[in-house]
N, C-alpha and C positions, 0 to 999 in steps of 0.2 A: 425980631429979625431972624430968617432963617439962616441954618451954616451948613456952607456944605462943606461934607466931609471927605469931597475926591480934588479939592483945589489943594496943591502943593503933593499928590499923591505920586511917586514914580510912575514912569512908561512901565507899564507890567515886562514888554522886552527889554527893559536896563536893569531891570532886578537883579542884586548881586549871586543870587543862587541860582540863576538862570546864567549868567555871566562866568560863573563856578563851573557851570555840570552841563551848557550846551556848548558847542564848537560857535565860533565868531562864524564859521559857512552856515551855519543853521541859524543862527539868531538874524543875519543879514538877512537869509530867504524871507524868514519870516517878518521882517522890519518892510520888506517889497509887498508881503502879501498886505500885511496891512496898511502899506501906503493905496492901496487898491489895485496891484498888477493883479491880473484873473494867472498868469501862467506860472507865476509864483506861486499862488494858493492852492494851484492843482499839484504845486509840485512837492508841497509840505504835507500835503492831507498824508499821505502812509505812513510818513516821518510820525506825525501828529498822531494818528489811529495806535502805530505801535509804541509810542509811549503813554498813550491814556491808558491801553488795553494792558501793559505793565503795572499799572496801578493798580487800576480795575481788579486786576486778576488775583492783587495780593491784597485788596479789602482795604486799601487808604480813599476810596471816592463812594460817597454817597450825591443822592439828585433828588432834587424835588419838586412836585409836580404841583401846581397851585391853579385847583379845580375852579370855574367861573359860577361866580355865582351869583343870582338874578338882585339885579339893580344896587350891589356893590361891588368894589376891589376885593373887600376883606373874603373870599373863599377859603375852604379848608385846602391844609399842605399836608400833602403824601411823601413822606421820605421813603424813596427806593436805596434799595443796597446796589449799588453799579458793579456788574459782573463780567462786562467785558466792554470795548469799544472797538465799531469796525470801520473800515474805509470802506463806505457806501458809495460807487463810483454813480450810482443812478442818481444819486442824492449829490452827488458831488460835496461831500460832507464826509464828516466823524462823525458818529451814532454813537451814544453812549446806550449801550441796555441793561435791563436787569429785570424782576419781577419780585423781587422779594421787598415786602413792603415792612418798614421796620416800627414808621411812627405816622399816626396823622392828629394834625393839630384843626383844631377847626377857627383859628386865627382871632382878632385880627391879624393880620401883617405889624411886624415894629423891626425895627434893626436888633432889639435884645433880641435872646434864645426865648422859646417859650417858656412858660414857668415849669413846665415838668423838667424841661433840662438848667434849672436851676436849683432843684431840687437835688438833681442828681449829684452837683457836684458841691453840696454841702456836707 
């Protein structure tokens, strides 16, 4: 029998460090946008860009890129370093970017780290 491991998981917006460090106007916006108002979500993107791009900019976000590859899931994973995030108004999105490629794993996919970052932290 499979288990999944997101039954009993908090609303990532009730999270207590989220509950700590964002204002109750901002956690509500954003509880709208993901109920699906479109005017709410346009209205959180800059909110949302300048704090990813605070992270970003102080090296706590990495992203990764998981190349397709022919007639399986398991393609290799490119860890970028995220160096900035912006409010893409064309995109009506956050953009996370970066180019600086730190690791690539040629997979499969598993929920563990790969073996090299278990290595690391023995």
């Amino acid at each position: 029998m499979d288990h999944d491991d997101t039954q009993g998981q908090q609303d990532s917006l009730d999270h207590a460090a989220l509950a700590e460090h964002l204002s109750e106007p901002l956690r509500a916006l954003l509880r709208r946008a993901d109920d699906g108002e479109e005017d709410a979500r346009r209205e959180a993107l800059p909110t949302a860009s300048a704090i990813v791009d605070a992270f970003a900019a102080i090296g706590l976000l990495e992203f990764a890129y998981l190349a397709p590859a022919e007639g399986t899931d398991d393609g290799p994973i490119a860890w970028f370093e995220a160096t900035e995030a912006i409010h893409d108004k064309e995109r009506d999105s956050v953009v996370l970017a970066g180019s600086e490629v730190l690791e690539v794993f040629d997979g499969p996919i598993t929920v563990e780290d790969p073996a090299e970052h278990e290595r690391e932290e023995e």
